[in-house]
C-alpha positions, 0 to 999 in steps of 0.5 A: 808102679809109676816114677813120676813124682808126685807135686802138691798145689802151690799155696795160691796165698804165697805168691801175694805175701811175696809180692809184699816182702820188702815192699815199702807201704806207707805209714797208717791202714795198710801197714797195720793190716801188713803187720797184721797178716804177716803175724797171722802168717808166722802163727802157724805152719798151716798159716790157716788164720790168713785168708787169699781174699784178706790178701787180695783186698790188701794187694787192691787197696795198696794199688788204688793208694798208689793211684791216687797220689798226685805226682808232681809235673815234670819240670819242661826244660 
């Protein structure tokens, strides 16, 4: 008989949903897929509608975004 406990995988997609919780995405595409995911999410226990791909293709698109706006110049003083 053996007495070490015996530990189940950790759901891979649960790290990228909560890297999003209580993360500001702006209005427009990706805050409708945000919705999107987190109703699929809530759907069921198994959260079989939500997919690691869809969540990585979101975590991709959310950083390009955040790239690619201009950030003002610093004012030198």
């Amino acid at each position: 008989m053996s007495t070490e406990p015996t530990y189940t995988a950790a759901d891979p997609r649960l790290k990228l949903i909560k890297r999003f919780e209580d993360r500001f995405l702006p209005k427009g595409v990706l805050r409708d897929r945000w919705k999107v995911i987190r109703a699929k999410w809530f759907a069921d226990a198994e959260h079989t509608g939500v997919t690691l791909e869809e969540l990585k293709a979101l975590k991709v698109d959310w950083r390009t975004a955040r790239e690619s706006k201009t950030r003002p110049a610093k004012a030198k003083v």
